[in-house]
N, C-alpha and C positions, 0 to 999 in steps of 0.2 A: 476847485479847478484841477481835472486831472491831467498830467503829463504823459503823453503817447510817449513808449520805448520803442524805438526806431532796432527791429534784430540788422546786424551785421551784413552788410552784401555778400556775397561770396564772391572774391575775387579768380578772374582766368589768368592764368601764369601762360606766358609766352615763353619763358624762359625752359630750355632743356634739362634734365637732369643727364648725371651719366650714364645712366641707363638708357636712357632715350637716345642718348646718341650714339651708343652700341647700334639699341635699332634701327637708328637709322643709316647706319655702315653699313649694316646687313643689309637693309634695302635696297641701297647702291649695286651690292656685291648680287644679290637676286636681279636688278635691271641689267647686267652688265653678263649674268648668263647667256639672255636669250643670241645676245652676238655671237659668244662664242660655241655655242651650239650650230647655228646656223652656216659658222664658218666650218668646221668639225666635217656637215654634213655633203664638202666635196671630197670629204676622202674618207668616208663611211659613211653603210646604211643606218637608219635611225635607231634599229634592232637591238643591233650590236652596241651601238653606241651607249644606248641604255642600261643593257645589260651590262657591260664594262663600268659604264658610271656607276653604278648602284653595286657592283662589286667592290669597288674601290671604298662606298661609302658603309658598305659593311661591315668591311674587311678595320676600317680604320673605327667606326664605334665599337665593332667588336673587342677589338685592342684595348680599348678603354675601360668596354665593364666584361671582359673577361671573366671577373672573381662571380660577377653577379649571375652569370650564366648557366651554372650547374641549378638553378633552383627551376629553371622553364617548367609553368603548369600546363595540364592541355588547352584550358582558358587563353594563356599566354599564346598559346601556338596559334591557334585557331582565330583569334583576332591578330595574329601578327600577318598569319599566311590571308584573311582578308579584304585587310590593310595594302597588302602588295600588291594584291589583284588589281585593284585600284590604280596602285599608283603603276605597275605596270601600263596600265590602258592609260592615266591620265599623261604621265611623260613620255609613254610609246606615242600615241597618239600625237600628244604636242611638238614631238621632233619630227614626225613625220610631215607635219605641215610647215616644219622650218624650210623644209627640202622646197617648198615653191612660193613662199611670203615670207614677209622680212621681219625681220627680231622686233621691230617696232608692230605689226599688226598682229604679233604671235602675244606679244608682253598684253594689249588692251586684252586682246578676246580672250586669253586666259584669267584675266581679274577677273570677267563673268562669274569665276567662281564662286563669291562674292555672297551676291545678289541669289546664285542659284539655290546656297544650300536650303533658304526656308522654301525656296519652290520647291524643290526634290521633299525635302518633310512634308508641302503639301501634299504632294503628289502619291507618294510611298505610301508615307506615315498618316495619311488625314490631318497634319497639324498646320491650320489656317495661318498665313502669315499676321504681322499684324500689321499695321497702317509703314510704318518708315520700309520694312521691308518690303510694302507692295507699293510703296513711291521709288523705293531703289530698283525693282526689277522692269517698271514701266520706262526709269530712266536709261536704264541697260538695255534692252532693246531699242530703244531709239538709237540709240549710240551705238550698237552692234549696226543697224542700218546704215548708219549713214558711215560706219567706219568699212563697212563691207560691198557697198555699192555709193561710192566716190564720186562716179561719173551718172549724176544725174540723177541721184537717189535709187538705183534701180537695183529690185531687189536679185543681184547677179552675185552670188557666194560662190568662189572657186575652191576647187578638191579642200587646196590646204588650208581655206577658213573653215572649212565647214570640218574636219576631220581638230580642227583646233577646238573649235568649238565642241564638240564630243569632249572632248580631253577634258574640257571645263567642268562638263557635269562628271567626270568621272572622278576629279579631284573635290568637289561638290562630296560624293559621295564617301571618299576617301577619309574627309572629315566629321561627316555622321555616323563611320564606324569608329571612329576616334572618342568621337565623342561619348558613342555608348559601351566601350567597354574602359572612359577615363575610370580613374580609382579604384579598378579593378584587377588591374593589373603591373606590372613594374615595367616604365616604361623604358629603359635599357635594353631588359631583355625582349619585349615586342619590337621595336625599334631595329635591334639587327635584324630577328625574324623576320619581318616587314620588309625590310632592306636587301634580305636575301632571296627572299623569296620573289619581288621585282625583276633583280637580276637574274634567275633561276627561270622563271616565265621568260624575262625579254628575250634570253638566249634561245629557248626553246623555240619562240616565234618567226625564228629565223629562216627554220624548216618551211611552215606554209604560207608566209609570205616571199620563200624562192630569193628571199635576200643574200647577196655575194659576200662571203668573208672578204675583210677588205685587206688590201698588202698593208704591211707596216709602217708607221707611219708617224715623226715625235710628235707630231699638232696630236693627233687621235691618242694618244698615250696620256702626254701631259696633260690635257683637257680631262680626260674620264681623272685620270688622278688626282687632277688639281679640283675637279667638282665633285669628289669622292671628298678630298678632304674638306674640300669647302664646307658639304653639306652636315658632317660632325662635328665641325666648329661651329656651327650656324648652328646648330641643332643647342649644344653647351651654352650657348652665347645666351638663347633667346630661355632658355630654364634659367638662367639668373638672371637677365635681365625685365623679366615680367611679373619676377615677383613684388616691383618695386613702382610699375610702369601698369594701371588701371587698362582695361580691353579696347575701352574709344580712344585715346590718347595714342597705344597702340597699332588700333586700324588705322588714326591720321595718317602715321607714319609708313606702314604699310602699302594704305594706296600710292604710293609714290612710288610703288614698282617699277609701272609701266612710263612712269613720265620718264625715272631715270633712263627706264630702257629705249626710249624717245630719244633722248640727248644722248648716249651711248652711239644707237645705231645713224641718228644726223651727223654725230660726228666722223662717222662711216661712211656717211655719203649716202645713206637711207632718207629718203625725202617722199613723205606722207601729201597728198592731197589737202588743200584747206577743210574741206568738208569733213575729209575722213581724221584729220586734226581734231573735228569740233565731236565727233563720234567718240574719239579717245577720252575726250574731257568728260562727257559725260558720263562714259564708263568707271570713269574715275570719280565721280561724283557720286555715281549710283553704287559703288563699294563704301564710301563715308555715308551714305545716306542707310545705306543697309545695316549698318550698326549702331547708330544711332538711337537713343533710347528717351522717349518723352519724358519729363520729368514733371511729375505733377507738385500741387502746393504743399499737399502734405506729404508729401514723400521724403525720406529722410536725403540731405544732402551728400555723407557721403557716397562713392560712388565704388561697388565692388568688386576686389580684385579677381582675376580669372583668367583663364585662358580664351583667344582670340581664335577665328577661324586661321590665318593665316600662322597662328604658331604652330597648327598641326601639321602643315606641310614639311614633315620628317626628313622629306625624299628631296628637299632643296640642296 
């Protein structure tokens, strides 16, 4: 008579580590952006804004790897300058749809980002999604519908969803050049370049979108500075917090952007539609479902450490 060895279950921890709940400050602190952007944008144009931000946030990781900065290869430059392009278009873009929608339907349709990057690798790169990412992007369009047309399911996109949405795939994009030149370069000195080159563009943008220098003003100061530095503490936080913190565990956390930015902007007095409520959820569901990874029987249990789509957003 032989005795069956029963292997071990693998147990799911609920419990946080403290790394986890670094990232999930950050989270907080990324929901609680799109307010104050939003508010920013009655006393400057989005341009400016941008450019100011992203000066600040140069200006202050510059400061930190100084020493590293005299090694810049052209490799480095050229993925740095990009990098910015990008994020030029993805948070030019995304400010300028703050200007006529509110911090809560800015936070969902920007998580599309999501869901987008394996379509944009379709699309670009020929690389077929695979099954969870093409469940997460069927659920992201549903949810884009019904968080964009409220009244009645119809499909009615005004300027500044549909210009957010843009911003989406272009932060989408932002992260596929991230991700092909990761280990190739020192990410410090891309990182300012990146950063500079954002604000060097947004500024320039100034000219043919006819945008007004705006008067002076402490909201428009403190804000670009306070999300200059925000985004170089965020940026430190989330390189040592991830090395300890697995990429789904991560995206958990992540997705909870836009809910913060939900309870943020209701606490403002921002109030969503039930439907376009249920549009959000989905979206949010369609970024956990997007990274998600089938685990088969024979596949080794543990699970690999890495970088997350959301820790490349440099430019938060």
């Amino acid at each position: 008579m032989t005795h069956a060895t029963s292997s071990p279950r693998p147990s799911v921890s609920f419990r946080l580590s403290k790394a986890e709940w670094v990232l999930v400050f950050i989270t907080m602190l990324w929901g609680g952006t799109f307010l104050i952007v939003h508010n920013v944008m009655s006393v400057s144009g989005p341009m400016f804004f941008v450019g100011l931000r992203f000066a600040a946030a140069a200006l202050f990781v510059g400061l930190v790897s100084a020493r590293a900065l005299s090694g810049l290869t052209f490799t480095e430059l050229k993925a740095g300058v990009l990098i910015g392009v990008s994020i030029m278009l993805g948070y030019g873009l995304q400010t300028m749809g703050l200007q006529t929608i509110s911090s809560s339907q800015s936070a969902f349709i920007t998580a599309l980002y999501v869901p987008f990057v394996p379509l944009l690798q379709w699309l670009v790169l020929g690389r077929r999604p695979g099954l969870m990412p093409s469940i997460g992007i069927c659920l992201a369009f549903v949810g884009l519908m019904l968080l964009a047309g409220p009244e009645g399911g119809a499909l009615n996109f005004s300027e500044g969803e549909i210009v957010t949405l843009v911003s989406a795939v272009a932060i989408a994009g932002e992260i596929i050049l991230i991700s092909r030149y990761a280990g190739k370069v020192d990410v410090r000195r891309v990182t300012v370049v990146q950063l500079a080159t954002a604000s060097a563009l947004s500024f320039l943008m100034i000219v043919p979108t006819q945008e007004r220098i705006p008067d002076f003003s402490w909201l428009l100061l403190a804000s670009a500075l306070g999300l200059g530095a925000m985004s170089a503490v965020i940026q430190v936080a989330m390189n040592w917090a991830q090395k300890s913190v697995s990429p789904t565990r991560a995206t958990l956390i992540y997705a909870g952007e836009p809910v913060w930015a939900g309870i943020v902007g209701r606490i403002a007095g921002d109030r969503l539609p039930g439907v376009a409520l249920i549009g959000g959820l989905l979206i949010v569901i369609a970024v956990v479902v997007s990274e998600l990874k089938i685990r088969r029987d024979r596949d080794p249990l543990p699970e690999p450490r890495g970088l997350t789509p959301s820790e490349s957003e440099t430019g938060r």
